[in-house]
C-alpha positions in Angstrom: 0.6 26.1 8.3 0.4 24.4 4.6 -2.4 24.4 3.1 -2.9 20.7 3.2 -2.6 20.5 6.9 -5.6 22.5 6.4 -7.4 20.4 4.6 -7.2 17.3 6.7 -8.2 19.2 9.8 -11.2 20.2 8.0 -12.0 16.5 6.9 -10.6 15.6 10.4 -13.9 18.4 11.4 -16.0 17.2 9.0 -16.5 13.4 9.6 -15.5 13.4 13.1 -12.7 11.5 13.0 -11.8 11.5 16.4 -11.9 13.7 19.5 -9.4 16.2 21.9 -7.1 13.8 23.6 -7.4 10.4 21.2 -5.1 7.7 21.3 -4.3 7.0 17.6 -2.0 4.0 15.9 -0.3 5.6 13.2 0.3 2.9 10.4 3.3 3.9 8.5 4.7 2.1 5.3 7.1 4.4 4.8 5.9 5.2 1.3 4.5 8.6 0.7 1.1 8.5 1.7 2.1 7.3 5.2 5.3 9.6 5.6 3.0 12.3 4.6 0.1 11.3 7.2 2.8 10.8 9.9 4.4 14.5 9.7 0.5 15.6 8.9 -0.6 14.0 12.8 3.2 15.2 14.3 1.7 19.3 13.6 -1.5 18.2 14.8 -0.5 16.7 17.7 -0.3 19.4 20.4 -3.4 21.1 19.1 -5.3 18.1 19.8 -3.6 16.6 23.1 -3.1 13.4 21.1 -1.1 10.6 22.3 0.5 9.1 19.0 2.3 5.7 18.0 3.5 4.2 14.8 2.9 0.8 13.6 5.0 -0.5 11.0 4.5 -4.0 8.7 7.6 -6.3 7.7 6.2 -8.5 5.7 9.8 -9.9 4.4 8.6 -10.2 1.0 11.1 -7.6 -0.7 14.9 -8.8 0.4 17.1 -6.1 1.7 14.0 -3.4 0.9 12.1 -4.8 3.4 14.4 -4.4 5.8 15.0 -0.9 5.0 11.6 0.3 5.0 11.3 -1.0 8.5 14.9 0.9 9.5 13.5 4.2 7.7 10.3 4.2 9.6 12.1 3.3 12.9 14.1 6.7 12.1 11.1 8.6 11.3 9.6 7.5 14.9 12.5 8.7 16.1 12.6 12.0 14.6 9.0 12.4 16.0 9.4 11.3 19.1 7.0 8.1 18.9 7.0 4.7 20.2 7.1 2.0 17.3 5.5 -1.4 17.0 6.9 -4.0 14.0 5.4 -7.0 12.9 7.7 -9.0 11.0 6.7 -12.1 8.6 8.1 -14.7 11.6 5.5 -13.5 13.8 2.7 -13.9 12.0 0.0 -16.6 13.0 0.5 -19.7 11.2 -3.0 -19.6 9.5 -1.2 -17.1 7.6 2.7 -18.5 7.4 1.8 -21.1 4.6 0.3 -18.7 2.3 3.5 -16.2 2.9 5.7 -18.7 2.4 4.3 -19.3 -1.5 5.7 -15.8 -2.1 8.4 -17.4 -4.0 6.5 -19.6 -5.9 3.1 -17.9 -6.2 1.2 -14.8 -6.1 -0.1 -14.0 -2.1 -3.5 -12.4 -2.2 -4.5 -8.7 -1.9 -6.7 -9.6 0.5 -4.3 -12.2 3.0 -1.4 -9.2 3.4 -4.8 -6.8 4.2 -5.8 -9.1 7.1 -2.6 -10.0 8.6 -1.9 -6.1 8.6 -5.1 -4.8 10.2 -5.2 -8.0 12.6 -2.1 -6.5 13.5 -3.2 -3.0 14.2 -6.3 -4.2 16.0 -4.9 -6.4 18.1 -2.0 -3.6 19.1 -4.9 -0.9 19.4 -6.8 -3.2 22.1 -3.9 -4.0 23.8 -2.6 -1.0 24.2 -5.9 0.7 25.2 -5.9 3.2 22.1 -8.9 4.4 20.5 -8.3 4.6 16.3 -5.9 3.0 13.6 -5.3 6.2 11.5 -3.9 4.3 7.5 -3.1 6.8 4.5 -5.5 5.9 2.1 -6.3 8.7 -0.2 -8.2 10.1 -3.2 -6.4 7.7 -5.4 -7.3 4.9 -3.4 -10.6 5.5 -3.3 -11.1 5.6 -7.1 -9.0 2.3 -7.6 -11.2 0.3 -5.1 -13.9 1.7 -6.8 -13.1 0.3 -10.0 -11.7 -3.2 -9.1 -15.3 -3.4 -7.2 -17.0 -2.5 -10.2 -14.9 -4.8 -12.6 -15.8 -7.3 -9.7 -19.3 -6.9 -9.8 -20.2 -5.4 -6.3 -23.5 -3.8 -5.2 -24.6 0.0 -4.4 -23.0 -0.9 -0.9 -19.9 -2.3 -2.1 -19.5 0.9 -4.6 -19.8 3.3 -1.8 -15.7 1.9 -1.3 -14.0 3.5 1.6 -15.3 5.3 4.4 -13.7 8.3 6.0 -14.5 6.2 9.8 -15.6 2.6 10.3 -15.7 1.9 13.7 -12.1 2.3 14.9 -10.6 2.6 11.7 -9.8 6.4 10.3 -8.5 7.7 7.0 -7.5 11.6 6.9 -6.2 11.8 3.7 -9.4 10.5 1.8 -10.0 13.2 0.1 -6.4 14.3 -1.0 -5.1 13.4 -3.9 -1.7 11.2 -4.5 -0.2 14.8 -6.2 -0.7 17.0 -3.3 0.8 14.5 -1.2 4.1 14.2 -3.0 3.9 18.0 -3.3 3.7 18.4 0.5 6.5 16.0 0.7 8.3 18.0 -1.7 7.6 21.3 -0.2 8.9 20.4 3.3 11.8 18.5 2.3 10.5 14.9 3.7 12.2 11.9 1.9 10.3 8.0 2.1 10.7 4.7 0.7 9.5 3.6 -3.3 8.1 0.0 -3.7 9.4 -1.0 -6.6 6.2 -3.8 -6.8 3.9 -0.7 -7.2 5.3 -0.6 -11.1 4.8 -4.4 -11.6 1.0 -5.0 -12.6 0.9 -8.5 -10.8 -1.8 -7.4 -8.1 -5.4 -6.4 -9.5 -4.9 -3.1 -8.0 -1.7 -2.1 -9.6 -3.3 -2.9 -13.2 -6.2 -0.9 -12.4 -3.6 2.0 -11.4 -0.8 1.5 -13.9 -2.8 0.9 -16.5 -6.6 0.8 -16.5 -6.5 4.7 -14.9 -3.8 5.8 -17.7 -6.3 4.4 -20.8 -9.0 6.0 -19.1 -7.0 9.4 -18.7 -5.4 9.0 -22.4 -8.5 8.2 -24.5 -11.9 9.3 -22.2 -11.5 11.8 -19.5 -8.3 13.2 -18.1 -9.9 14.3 -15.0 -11.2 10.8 -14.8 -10.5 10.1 -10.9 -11.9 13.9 -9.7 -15.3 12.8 -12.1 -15.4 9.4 -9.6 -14.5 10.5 -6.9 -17.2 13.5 -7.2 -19.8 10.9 -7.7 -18.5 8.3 -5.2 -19.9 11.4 -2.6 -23.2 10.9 -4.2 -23.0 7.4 -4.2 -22.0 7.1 -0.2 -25.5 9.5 0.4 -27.6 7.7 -1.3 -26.4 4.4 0.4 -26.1 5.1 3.9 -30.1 6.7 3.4 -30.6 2.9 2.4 -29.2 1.5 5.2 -30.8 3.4 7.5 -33.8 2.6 6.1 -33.0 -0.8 6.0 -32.3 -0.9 9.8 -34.9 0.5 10.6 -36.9 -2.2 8.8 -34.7 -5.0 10.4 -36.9 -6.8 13.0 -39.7 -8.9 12.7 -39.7 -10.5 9.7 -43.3 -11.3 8.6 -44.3 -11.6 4.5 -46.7 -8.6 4.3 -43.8 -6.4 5.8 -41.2 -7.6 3.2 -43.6 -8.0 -0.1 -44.0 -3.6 0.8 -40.2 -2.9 1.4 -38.6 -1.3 -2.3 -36.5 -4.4 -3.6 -33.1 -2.1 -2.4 -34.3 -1.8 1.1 -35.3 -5.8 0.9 -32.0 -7.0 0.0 -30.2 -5.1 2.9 -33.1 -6.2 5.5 -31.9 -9.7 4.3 -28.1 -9.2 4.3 -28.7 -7.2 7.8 -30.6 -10.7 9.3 -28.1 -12.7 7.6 -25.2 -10.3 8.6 -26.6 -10.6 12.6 -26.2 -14.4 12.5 -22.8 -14.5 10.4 -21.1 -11.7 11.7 -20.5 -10.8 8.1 -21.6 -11.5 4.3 -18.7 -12.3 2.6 -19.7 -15.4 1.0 -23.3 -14.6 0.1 -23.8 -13.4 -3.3 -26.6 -11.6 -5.3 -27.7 -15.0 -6.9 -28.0 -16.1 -2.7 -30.2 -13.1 -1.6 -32.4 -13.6 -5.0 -33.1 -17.4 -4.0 -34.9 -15.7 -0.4 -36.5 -13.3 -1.8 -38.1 -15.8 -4.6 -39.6 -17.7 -1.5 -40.7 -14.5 0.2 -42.7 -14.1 -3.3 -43.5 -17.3 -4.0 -47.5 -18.0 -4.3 -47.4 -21.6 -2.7 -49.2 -22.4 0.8 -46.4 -25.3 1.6 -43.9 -24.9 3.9 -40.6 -24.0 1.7 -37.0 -23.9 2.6 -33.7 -22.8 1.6 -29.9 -24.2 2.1 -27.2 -21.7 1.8 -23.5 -21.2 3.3 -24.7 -22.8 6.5 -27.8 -20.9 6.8 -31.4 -22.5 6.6 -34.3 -20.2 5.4 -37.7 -21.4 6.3 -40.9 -19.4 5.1 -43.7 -21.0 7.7 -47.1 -19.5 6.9 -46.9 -15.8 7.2 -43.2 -15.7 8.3 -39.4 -15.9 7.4 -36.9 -17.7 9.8 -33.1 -16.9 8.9 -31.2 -19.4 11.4 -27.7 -21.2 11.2 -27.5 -25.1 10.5 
């Protein structure tokens, strides 16, 4: 058994990824990373009583390429013996059409291709009745997203970058590098797809890769990406220990509770109450949370209020009241 097989079993061990007899939606590119977790899951397949599928985005943007990926990972489904679901750009909701359609004439988002892509993969995982979306994000990933939140401006949270599991989603090649991957691929003969956009630096991500990474590497540290990733471990610790603790904190929301919290554990409480009544915290920045907790703070007797991305704060006497508009 290679060595890397290995190694993702023990991550697979490690972060309990999933359990004996999982249904798992295999997203394959076709590029490396993918080819390499799809032959990866195709070994581990009988050991574990899975029942595997492969899902596979045309997104149309690449001419003839596109096309091909999709025929190459039809073939590797094949070869494995697994069913294979496509979405191709036609089929895709029409929230999302318009923007696609700019292609041609402008730049499409990192962030649109993401969520048509995993609103595809959810929507075939609850369909079907399957239990995880397996995607082959690696080490390499990890330290890129790191970065481009950094360079962003993000918080401890948002530097923690990719989990192992979040909720139904897995990644089993986290921790491997992109060179052991194309030396697996090498080693057992398995061919896959190049896109030629990866070389063109007009997505953030590929200028962090292509040439952010490189400068680093050249003129700082050559072992840059091990030294981040190393720490990124840290990092994850230390902020899931804060979000427990802010959970645990959560309820009740009263000012002599919050004036005690540690301003790290304040700041999630508030995302957490804001989170519960959003469903998420895209849109609120640092600058948003500071305005609440200036109120929390605040000396005065009167009844005060805040206005913020349809949210109204209230601090009534000895009490904070996070409610929609």
């Amino acid at each position: 058994m290679p060595n890397l097989i290995k190694k993702v079993q023990n991550t697979i061990f490690k972060n309990n990824l999933f359990e004996r007899g999982a249904k798992i939606i295999l997203a394959v590119s076709g590029g490396p990373d993918s080819v390499c977790l799809l032959d990866i899951f195709s070994h581990l397949q009988k050991k574990y009583s899975l029942e595997l599928i492969v899902a596979h985005v045309n997104y149309n943007l690449r001419g003839s390429d596109s096309l091909k990926d999709e025929k190459f990972v039809q073939k590797l489904a094949e070869k494995y013996g697994m069913g294979i679901f496509v979405l191709h750009f036609n089929n895709v909701e029409t929230r999302y059409s318009t923007s696609l359609r700019k292609r041609k004439q402008e730049n499409i988002s990192e962030n649109n291709l993401r969520n048509i892509r995993y609103d595809f993969f959810e929507k075939l995982r609850t369909e079907n009745n399957f239990d995880y979306i397996a995607v082959a994000h690696n080490a390499n990933d990890q330290v890129e997203t790191f970065l481009m939140r950094i360079i962003r401006g993000s918080g401890t949270n948002g530097l923690t970058a990719m989990k192992f599991k979040n909720n139904f989603l897995i990644r089993p090649l986290l921790s491997t590098s992109r060179i052991e991957i194309l030396e697996y691929l090498k080693k057992n003969n398995l061919s896959h797809r190049t896109d030629r956009t990866n070389q063109e630096n007009t997505f953030f991500r590929n200028k962090i890769r292509n040439n952010f990474i490189p400068f680093i590497e050249k003129n700082f540290n050559p072992r840059v990406k091990e030294t981040i990733f190393d720490s990124l471990v840290s990092i994850s610790e230390d902020s899931d220990f804060l979000e427990k603790t802010a959970q645990n904190n959560f309820k009740n929301l009263t000012i002599k509770k919050l004036e005690k919290l540690h301003p790290a554990i304040l700041r999630r409480v508030i995302r957490k109450n804001i989170e519960s009544l959003k469903g998420d915290t895209k849109d609120i920045s640092a600058n948003n949370i500071e305005e609440i907790i200036k109120i929390i703070k605040s000396t005065k007797n009167k009844i005060q209020v805040v206005i913020l991305k349809g949210l109204k704060i209230i601090r009534k006497s000895d009490k904070i009241v996070i409610s929609k508009l």
